[in-house]
MILOKOL-795253 format. One record per residue (C-alpha): residue number from 1; x, y, z; residue in one letter. Coordinates in steps of 0.05 Angstrom, whole numbers. Layout:
N
+------+--------+--------+--------+------+
: resi :     px :     py :     pz : resn :
+------+--------+--------+--------+------+
:  NUM :      X :      Y :      Z :    A :
...
+------+--------+--------+--------+------+
//
This chain:
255
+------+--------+--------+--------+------+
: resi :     px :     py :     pz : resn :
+------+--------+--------+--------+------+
:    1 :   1277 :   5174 :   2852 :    X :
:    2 :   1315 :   5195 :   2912 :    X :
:    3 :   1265 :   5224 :   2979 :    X :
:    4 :   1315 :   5291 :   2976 :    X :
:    5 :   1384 :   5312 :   2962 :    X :
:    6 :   1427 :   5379 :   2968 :    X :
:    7 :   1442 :   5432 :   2916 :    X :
:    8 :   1501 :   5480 :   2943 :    X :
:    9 :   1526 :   5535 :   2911 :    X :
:   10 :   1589 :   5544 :   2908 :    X :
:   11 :   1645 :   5601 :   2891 :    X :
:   12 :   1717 :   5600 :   2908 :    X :
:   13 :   1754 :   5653 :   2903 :    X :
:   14 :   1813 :   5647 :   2958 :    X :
:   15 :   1848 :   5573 :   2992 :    X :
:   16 :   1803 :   5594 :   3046 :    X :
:   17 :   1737 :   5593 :   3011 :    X :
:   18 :   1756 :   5528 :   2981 :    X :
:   19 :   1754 :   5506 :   3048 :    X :
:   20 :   1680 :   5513 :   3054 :    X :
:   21 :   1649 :   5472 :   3002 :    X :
:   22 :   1704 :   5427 :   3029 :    X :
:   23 :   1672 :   5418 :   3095 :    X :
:   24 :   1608 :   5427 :   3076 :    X :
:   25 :   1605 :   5364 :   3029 :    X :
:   26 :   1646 :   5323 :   3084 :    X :
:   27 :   1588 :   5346 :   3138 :    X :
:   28 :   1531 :   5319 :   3095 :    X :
:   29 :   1570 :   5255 :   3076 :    X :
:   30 :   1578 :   5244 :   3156 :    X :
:   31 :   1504 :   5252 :   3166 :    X :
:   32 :   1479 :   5232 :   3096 :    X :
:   33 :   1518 :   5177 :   3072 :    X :
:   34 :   1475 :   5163 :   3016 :    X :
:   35 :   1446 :   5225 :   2992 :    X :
:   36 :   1461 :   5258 :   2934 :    X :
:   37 :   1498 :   5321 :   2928 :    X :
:   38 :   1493 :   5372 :   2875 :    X :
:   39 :   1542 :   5425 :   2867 :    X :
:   40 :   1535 :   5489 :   2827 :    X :
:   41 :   1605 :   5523 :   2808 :    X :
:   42 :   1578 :   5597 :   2796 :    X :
:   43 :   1652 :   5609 :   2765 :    X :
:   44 :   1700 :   5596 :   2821 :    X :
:   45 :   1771 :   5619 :   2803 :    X :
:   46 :   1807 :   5553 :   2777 :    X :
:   47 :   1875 :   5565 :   2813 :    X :
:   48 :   1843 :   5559 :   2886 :    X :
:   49 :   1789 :   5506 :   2865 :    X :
:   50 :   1813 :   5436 :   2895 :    X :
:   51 :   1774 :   5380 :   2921 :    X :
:   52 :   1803 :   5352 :   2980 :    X :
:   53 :   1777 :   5278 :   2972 :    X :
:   54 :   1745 :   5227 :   2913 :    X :
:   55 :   1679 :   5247 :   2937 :    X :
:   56 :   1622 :   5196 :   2920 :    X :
:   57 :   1555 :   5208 :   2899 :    X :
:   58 :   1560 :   5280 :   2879 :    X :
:   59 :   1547 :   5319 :   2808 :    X :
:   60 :   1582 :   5388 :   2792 :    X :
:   61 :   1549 :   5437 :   2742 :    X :
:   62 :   1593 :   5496 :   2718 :    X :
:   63 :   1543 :   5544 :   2717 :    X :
:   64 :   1524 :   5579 :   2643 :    X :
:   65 :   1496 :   5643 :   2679 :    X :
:   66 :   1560 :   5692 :   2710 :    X :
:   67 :   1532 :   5715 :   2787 :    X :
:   68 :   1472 :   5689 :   2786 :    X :
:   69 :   1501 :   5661 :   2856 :    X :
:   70 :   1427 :   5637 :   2889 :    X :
:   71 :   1389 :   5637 :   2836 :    X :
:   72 :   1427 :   5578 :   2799 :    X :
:   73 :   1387 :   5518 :   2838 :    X :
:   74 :   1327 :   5538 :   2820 :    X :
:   75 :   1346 :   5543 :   2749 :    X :
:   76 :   1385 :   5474 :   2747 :    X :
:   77 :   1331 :   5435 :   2796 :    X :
:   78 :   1284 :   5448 :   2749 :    X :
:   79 :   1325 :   5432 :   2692 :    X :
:   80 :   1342 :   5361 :   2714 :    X :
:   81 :   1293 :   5340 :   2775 :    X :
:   82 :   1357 :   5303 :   2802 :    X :
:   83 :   1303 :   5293 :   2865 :    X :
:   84 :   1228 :   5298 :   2900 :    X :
:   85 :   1250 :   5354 :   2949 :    X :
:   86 :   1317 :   5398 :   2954 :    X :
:   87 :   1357 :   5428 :   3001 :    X :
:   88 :   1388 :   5487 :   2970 :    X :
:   89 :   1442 :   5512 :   3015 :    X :
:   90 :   1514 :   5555 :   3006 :    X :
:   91 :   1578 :   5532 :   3005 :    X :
:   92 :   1588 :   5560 :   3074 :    X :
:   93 :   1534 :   5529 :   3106 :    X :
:   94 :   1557 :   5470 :   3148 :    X :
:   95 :   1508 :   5413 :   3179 :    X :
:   96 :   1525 :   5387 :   3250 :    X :
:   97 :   1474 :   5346 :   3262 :    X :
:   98 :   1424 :   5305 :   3223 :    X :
:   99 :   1364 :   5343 :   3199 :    X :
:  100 :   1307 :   5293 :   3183 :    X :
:  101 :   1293 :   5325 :   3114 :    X :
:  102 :   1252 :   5274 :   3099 :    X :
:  103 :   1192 :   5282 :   3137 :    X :
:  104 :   1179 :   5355 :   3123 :    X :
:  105 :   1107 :   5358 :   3106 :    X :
:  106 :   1105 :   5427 :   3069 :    X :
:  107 :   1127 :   5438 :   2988 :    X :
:  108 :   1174 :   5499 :   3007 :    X :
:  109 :   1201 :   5520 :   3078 :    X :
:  110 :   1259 :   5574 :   3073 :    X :
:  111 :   1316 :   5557 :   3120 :    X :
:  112 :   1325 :   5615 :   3159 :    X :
:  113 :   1272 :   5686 :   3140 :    X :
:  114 :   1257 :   5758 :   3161 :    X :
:  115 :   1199 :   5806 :   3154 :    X :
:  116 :   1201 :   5833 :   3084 :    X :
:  117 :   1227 :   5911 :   3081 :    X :
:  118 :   1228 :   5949 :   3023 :    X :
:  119 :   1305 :   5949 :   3008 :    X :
:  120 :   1324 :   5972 :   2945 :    X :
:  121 :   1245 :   5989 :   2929 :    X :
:  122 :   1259 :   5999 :   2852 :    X :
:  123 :   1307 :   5946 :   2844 :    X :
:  124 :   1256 :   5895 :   2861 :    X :
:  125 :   1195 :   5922 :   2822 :    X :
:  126 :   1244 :   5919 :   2771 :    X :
:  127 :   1270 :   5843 :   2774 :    X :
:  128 :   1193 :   5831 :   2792 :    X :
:  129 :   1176 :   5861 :   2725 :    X :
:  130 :   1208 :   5795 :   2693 :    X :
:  131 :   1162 :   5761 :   2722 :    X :
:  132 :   1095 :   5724 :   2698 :    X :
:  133 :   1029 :   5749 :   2737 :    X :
:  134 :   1072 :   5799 :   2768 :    X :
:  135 :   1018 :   5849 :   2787 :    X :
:  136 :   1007 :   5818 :   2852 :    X :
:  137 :   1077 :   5813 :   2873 :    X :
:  138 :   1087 :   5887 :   2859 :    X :
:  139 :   1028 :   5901 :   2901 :    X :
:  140 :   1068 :   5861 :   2948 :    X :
:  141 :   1127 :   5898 :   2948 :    X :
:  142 :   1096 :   5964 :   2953 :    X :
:  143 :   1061 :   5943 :   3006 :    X :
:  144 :    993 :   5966 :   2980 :    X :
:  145 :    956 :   5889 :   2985 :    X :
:  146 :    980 :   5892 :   3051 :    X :
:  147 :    945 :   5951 :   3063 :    X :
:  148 :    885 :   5941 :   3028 :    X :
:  149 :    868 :   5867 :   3061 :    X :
:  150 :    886 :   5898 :   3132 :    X :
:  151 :    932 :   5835 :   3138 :    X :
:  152 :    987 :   5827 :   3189 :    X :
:  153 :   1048 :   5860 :   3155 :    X :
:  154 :   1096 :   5790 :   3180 :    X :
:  155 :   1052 :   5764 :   3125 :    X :
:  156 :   1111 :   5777 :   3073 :    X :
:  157 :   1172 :   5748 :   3090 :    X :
:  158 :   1236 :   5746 :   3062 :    X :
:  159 :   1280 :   5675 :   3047 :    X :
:  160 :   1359 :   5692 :   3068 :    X :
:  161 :   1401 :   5673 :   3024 :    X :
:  162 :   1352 :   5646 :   2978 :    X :
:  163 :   1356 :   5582 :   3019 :    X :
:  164 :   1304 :   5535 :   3023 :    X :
:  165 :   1273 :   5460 :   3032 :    X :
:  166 :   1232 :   5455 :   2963 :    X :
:  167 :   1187 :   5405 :   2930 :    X :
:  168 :   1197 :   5400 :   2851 :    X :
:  169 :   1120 :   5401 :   2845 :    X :
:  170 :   1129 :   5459 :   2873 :    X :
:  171 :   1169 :   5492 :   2842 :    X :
:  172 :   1147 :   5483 :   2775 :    X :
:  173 :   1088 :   5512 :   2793 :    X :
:  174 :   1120 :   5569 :   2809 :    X :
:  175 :   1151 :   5569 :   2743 :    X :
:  176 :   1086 :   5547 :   2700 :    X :
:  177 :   1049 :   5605 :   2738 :    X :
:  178 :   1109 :   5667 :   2754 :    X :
:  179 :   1164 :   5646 :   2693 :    X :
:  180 :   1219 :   5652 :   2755 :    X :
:  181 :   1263 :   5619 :   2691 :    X :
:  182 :   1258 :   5693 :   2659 :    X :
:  183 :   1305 :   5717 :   2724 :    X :
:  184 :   1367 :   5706 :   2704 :    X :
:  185 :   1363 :   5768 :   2651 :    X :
:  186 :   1342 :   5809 :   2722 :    X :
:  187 :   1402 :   5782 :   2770 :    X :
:  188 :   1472 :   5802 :   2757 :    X :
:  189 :   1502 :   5823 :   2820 :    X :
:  190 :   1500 :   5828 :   2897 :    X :
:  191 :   1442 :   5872 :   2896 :    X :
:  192 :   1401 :   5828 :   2854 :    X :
:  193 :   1411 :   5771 :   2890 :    X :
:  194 :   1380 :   5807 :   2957 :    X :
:  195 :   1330 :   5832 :   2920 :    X :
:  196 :   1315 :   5751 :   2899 :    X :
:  197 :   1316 :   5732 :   2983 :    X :
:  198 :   1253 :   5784 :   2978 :    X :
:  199 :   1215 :   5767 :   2918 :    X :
:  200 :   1227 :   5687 :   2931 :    X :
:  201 :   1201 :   5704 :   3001 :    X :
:  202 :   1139 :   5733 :   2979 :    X :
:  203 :   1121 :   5680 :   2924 :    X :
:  204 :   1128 :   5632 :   2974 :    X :
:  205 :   1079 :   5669 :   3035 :    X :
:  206 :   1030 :   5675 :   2970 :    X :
:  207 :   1035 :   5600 :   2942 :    X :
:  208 :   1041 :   5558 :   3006 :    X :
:  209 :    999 :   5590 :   3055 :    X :
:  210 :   1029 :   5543 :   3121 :    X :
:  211 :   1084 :   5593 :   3115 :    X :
:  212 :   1030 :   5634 :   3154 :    X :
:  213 :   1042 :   5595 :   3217 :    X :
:  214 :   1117 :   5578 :   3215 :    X :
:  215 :   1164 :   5618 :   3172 :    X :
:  216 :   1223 :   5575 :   3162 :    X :
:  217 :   1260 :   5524 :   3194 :    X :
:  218 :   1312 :   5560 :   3242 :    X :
:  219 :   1269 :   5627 :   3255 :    X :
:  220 :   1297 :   5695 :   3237 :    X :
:  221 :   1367 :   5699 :   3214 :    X :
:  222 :   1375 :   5762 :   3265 :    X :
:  223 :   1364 :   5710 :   3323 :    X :
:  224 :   1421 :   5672 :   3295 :    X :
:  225 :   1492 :   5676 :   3341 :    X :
:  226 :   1535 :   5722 :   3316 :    X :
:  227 :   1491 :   5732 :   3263 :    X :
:  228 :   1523 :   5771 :   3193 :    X :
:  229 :   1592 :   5771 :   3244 :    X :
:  230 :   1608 :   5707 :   3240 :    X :
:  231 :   1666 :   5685 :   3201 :    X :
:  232 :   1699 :   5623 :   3187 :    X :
:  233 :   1764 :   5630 :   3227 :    X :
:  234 :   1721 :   5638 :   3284 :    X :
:  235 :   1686 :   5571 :   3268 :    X :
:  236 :   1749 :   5546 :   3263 :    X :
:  237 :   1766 :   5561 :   3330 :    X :
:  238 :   1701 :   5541 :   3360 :    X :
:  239 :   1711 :   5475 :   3328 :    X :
:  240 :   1773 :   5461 :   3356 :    X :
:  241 :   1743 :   5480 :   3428 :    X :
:  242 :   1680 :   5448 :   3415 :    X :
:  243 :   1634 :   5497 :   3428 :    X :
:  244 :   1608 :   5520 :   3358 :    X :
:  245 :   1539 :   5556 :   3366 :    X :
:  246 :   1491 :   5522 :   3327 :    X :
:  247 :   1483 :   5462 :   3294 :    X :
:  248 :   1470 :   5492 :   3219 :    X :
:  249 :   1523 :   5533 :   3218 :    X :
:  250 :   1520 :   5595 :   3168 :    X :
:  251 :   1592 :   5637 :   3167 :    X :
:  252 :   1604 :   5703 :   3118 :    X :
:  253 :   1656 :   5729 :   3084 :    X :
:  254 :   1627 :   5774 :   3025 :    X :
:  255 :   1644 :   5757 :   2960 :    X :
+------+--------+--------+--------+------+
//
């Protein structure tokens, strides 16, 4: 079985959102020749959707579950076990520079994080309530084990964009012990899927505890350039003057 591979998400809605998973797939294949690539069509509109080469090595899954968005690779990973570890990224992330994947030591790293807030409070006891052994996650999100223990509140983090490194071990622990499966009755739009970024975050502080010591890969998604401003025409133009500000490159559009 393959070391790791990619799972991307992917949505088009627009020429210029077809662009990203595009570029994103032609990135990896320039860095990772080899790997695989798994692609997760979370019902893209068919009149924009084009692939722009034969690409090699890759497997797309039209998605059975309408805007789950970043929820979907934990569902299909699971499902399949197409590899040991995963890199589940968006369609708009883009990979500049080779990552060595394959020496992370830890079963789950989220890509980029922040401190947990209580966005949405409700919302998330609410999708927590799908949950297996949810008791202590609620306490979580309430902030009252916090309390109670006296631990530092950066403790409890959240995982943007539901992005991670994962180990299938892993994972299906998470599902043998929380039922994450169960989620996709509790995310069905934008909101959810924040609300996900929070709850993933915080079964990940509580099941790998190295998260303690370093929170994710690429730090907070705040310290990020341009961060939640920066959009792919202005990638664009920083490609073409070769200046682009980071080499795992996140832009947004909001769909």
């Amino acid at each position: 079985m393959n070391k790791f591979g990619f799972v991307i998400t992917r949505h088009v809605n627009s020429e210029k959102t077809n662009n990203y998973w595009n570029n994103s797939v032609k990135l990896i294949r320039t860095f990772y020749p080899l790997v695989k690539i798994i692609i997760i069509d979370d019902f893209s509109h068919e009149n924009y959707l084009k692939s722009e080469f034969e690409y090699k090595n890759i497997i797309v899954i039209q998605s059975e579950y309408k805007g789950r968005g970043e929820l979907l690779p934990y569902i299909y990973y699971l499902k399949y076990k197409w590899f040991e570890n995963a890199i589940f990224i968006h369609d708009s992330i883009f990979i500049h520079k080779r990552i060595p994947f394959e020496y992370i030591a830890t079963p789950v790293i989220p890509l980029w994080h922040h401190v947990y807030d209580k966005e949405h409070l409700n919302n998330l006891l609410r999708i927590a309530s799908h949950l297996k052994n949810n008791e202590l996650i609620k306490k979580h999100l309430l902030g009252k084990e916090i309390n109670i223990l006296g631990i530092n509140k950066d403790i409890d983090i959240l995982c943007f964009g539901s992005m991670c490194y994962i180990n299938y071990d892993f994972l299906n622990h998470l599902e043998k012990k929380y039922k994450i499966t169960n989620l996709v009755n509790a995310i069905h739009n934008r909101t959810d899927r924040c609300g996900l970024e929070r709850i993933m975050g915080i079964l990940f502080s509580l099941e790998n505890k190295q998260l303690k010591n370093i929170k994710s890969l690429f730090g907070s998604i705040f310290s990020q350039p341009q961060a939640f401003q920066y959009t792919y025409d202005k990638y664009k133009n920083d490609i073409l003057s070769k200046k682009i500000p980071h080499f795992f490159i996140k832009v947004w559009t909001g769909r």
